[in-house]
N, C-alpha and C positions, 0 to 999 in steps of 0.2 A: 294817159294822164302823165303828166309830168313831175319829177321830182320834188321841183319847185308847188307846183299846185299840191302834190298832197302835203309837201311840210304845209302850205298856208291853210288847207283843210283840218288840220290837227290840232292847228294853233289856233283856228278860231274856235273848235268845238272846247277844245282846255281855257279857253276864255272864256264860253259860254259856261260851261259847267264846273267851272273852278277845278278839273283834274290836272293833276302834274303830264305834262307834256311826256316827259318818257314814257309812261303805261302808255301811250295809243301810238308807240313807235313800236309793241313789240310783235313778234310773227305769228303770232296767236291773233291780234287787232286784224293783223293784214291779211290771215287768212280767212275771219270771220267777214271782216266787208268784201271780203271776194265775194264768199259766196253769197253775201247776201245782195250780190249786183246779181248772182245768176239768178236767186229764185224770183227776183221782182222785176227780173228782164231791163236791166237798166246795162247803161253801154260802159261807163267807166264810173271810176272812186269817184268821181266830181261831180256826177248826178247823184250818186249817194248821197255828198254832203249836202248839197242841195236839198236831198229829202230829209236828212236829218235837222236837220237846222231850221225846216219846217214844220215837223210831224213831231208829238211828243213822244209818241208810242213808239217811234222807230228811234228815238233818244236816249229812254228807258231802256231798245233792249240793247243801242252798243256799252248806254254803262254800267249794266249789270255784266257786260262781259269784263268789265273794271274792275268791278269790284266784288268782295264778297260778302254778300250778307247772311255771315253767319255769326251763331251764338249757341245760348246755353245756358242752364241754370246757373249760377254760384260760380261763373266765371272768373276766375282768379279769384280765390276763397277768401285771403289775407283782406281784400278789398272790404267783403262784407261785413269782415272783424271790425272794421275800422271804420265801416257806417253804423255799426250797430251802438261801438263804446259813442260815436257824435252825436248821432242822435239822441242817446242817454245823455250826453253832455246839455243839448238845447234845451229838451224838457225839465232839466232843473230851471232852467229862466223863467221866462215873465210869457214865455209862446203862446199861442193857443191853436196854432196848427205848423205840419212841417211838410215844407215846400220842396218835392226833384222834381230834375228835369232830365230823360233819357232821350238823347241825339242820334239820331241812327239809331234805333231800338230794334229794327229788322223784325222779328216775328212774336218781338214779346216777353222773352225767359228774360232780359235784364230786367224792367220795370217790375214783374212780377217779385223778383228777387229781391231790386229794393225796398218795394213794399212789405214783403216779410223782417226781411233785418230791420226794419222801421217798427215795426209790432215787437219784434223780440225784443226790441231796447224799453219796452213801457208804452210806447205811444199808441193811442186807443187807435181802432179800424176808422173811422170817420173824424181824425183828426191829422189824419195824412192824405196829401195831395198829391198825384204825380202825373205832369205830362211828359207824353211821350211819343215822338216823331219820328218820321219816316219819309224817305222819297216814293220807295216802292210801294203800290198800292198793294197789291196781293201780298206783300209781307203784312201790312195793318190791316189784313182781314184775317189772317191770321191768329195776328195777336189778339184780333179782339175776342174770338171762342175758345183761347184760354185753352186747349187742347191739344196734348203735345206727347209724342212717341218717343222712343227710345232713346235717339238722336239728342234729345235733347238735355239728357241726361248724363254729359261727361265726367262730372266732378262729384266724389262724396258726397251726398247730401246732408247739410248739418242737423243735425236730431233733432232740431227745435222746430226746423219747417215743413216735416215727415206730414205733420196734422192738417196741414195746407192743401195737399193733393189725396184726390180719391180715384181710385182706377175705372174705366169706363171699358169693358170689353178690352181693348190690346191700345190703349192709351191710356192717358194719366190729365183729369181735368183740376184746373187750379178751382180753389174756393172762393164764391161769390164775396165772402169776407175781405179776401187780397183783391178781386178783379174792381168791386165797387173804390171809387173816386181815383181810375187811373184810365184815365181818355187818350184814346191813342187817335193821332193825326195824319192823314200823309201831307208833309209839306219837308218842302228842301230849305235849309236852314241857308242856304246860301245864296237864294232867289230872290229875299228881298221879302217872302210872304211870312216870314214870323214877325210878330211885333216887337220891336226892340223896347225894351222900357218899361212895358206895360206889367211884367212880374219881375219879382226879385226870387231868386231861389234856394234854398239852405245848403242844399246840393244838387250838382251837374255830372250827368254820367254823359262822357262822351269818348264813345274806344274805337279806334282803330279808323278814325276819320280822318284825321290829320296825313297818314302815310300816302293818302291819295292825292293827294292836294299838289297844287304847283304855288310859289311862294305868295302871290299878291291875295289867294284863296284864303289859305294861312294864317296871316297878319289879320285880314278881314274877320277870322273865325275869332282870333283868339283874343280880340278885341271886344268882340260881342258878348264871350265869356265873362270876359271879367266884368261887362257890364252888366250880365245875369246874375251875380255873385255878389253877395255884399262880405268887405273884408273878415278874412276868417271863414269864409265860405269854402268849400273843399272842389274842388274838380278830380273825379277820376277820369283816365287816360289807358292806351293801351301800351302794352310794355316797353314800346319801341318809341314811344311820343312822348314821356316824361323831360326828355331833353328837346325835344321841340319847345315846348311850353316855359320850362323855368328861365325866367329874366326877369323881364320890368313889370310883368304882371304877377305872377305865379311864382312861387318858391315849392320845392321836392319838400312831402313831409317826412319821408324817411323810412317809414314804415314799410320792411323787408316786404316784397313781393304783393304790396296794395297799389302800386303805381298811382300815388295819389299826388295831388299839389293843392294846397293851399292859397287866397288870393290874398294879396299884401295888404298891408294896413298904411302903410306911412306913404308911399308915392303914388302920385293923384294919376288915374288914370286914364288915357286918350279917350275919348268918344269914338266907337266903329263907324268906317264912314259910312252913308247915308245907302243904302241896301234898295234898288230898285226893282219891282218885281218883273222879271220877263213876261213881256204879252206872247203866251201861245196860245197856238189853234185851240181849239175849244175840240174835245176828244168824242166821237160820234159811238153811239152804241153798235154800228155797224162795223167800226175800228176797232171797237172792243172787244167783238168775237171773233176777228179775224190776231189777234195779237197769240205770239206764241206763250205756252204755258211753260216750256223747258227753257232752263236758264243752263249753258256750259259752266260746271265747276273750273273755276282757276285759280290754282295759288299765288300769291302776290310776294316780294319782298318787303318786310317790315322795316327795313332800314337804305337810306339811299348809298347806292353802291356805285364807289368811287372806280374807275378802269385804270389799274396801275399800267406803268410803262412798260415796254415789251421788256426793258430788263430786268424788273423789279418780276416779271410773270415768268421769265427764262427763268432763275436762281429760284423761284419759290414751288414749280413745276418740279423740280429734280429734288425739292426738299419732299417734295409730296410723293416724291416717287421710291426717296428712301425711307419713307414711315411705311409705304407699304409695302415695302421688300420687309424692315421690321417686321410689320403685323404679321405677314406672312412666315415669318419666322418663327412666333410666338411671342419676341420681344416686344409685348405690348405695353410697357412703361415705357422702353427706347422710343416706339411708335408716338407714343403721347408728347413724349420733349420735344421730338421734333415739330408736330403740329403746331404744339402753343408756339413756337420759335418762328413759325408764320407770320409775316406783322398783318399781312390784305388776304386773309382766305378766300373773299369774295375774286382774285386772281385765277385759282382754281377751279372757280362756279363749283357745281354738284360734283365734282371729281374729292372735292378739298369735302364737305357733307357728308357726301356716300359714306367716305373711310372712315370719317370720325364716328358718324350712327352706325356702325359695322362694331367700331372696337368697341364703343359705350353697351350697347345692344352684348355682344361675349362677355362683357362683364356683369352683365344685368341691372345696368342702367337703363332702364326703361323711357324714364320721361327724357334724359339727355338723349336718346338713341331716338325718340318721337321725335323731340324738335329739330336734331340735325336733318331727319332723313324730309321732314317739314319741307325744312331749305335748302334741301334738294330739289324737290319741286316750287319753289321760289324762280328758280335758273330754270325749269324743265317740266314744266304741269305734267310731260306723257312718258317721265322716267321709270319703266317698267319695273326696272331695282327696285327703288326706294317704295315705289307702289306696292309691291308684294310684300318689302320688310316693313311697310308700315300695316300691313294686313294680319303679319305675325302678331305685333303685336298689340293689335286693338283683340288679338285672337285670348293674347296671356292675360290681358286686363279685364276679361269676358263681356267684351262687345263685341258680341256676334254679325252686329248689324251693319255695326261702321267698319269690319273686318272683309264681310263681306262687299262692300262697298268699295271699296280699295282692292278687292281680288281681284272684281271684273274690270276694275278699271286697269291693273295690269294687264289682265290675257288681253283686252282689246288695244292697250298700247303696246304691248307683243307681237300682235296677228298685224298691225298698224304700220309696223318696221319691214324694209325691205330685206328680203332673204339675200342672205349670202349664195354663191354659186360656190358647189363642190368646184376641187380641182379637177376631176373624173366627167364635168358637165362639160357641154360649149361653153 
């Protein structure tokens, strides 16, 4: 297959599915459709695309290798703070119920979540509404038994929603009080199969959807928003999307670490264009149990990352080389000046990450030493480093489970690297 033929296979599947064209240029895509040419006996990428672009199932499973759908309770906490004072704010009105809507909701802990901050503010259990959708099926089956392990549980949980969950042997089930009037869907919001119009909603969660998108996706998505939203209405976003969003629709409301926006009141807003749904095959029960149940974890970049010039990468290379002769020294403020002094760390990839989750991590920065070593694996899903220092410290925070989790996945990207040869070998 040809150069040419796979850019135009890439490009028509990023059309179809509204993904950003880089994510299915990277060597993780190219080594995943390899092998999935050996195990279904097919001759090159182009019979691939060909069965992708027919098949849903074989759709689903290259863009789960896209994307990640994952979550958690009380996800970004600040957030919740600040559905709970809203909320409290509408039910002084004239309301008589209040409307979310969660976009990509994956397995469930967001909808659950804003179901509780919607009770904590005053609002009775059957006087809150929230849909909540999804591509993935086996994520909304999920979500709908309300049933959920340890994993799920990354963030403090706030004292008020402790009364919400009860332990069921070695999980934790959400109470019938939060799961009644929260219907979860699977449909792709960018397919053309939601009804545009048909609800207005007080609030919209939608995180970490945008990053994957390529731009005409984008425009489409955030158009539909504000047409979900009556002004005053709030949109939460993931940490890296607040600046996608604010312009002519959406303004930032400010509020440290909620990554929220608000929709305008004074500029009248475009109509989304007209969203058609793709006719595909119709999915047989025979398809169904041949569909695989393992998804590859991959980490993704939450921000698009520019390629500086080879001289802007030469000069910032040797910056990076004298913070960690610093660090190595002990000079660890020296170490730090020169990092900030970086204008593109993304020049660096996981060289520029590693060092910084290295010296944050000796100081006992925890959550700065989690995120750098994150985006590590943004640049490197099978960085055996950052896997094991992120293993530390899911170790120090006592999560055992996600600690171990990221062990194995280091020893197996370890044993995964080719050995070096002694000098003393052939």
């Amino acid at each position: 297959m040809t150069a040419n033929a796979s850019t135009q296979m890439q490009q028509q599947f990023a059309k179809q599915t509204g993904l950003s064209l880089g994510l299915l240029q990277t060597p993780t895509i190219a080594g995943f459709v390899k092998r999935r040419c050996l195990e279904l006996g097919l001759d090159d990428e182009l019979a691939y695309h060909r069965l992708v672009i027919g098949d849903p199932l074989e759709t689903e499973r290259l863009v789960k290798q896209v994307s990640v759908p994952e979550t958690w309770f009380f996800r970004y906490p600040s957030s919740y703070d600040l559905l709970v004072n809203h909320s409290a704010d509408l039910l002084s009105g004239p309301r008589q119920d209040l409307r979310m809507l969660s976009i990509a909701c994956a397995t469930g802990e967001e909808p659950y979540s804003m179901k509780m901050a919607a009770v904590q503010s005053g609002w009775p259990d059957d006087g809150i509404r929230i849909d909540a959708i999804d591509r993935h099926e086996a994520s909304v089956a999920i979500a709908r038994r309300a049933v959920y392990g340890n994993n799920s549980f990354r963030e403090p949980m706030p004292a008020w929603a402790e009364r919400w969950f009860h332990r069921t042997q070695d999980a934790m089930q959400v109470h019938a009080n939060i799961t009644t009037n929260v219907e979860f869907m699977d449909r792709d919001i960018l397919n053309g199969s939601w009804p545009v119009g048909s609800t207005i909603y007080d609030v919209v969660f939608c995180r970490n959807l945008f990053i994957y998108l390529n731009d005409s996706a984008r425009t489409t998505l955030s158009l539909l928003l504000s047409s979900l939203l009556p002004p005053g209405g709030i949109l939460f976003v993931g940490h890296a999307e607040v600046s996608i969003l604010a312009g002519d629709c959406f303004e930032p409301i400010g509020v440290r670490h909620s990554f929220a926006l608000r929709r305008k009141h004074s500029r009248a807003i475009a109509q989304p264009p007209l969203l058609r749904p793709r006719k595909l095959p119709q999915v047989t029960d025979r398809q169904r149990s041949r569909a695989h149940a393992d998804e590859l974890e991959i980490a993704l970049p939450q921000n698009r990352i520019d390629l500086p010039t080879a001289e802007l990468k030469t000069c910032q290379t040797q910056a990076l080389a004298d913070a960690r002769a610093m660090a190595n020294a002990g000079r660890i403020e020296d170490a730090i000046t020169v990092l900030e002094s970086i204008e593109s760390p993304t020049a660096n990839g996981p060289d520029f990450y590693e060092l910084l989750g290295s010296i944050k991590l000796s100081l006992g920065q925890i959550q700065e030493a989690r995120e750098a070593f994150n985006k590590v694996l943004y640049f490197e899903h099978d960085h055996d480093g950052a896997l094991l220092q992120l293993a530390i410290i899911y170790d120090r925070l006592g999560n055992t489970e996600q600690a171990s989790r990221f062990r194995q996945r280091a020893i197996r990207a370890h044993e995964a690297k080719p050995q070096k040869l002694s000098d003393s070998e052939p």
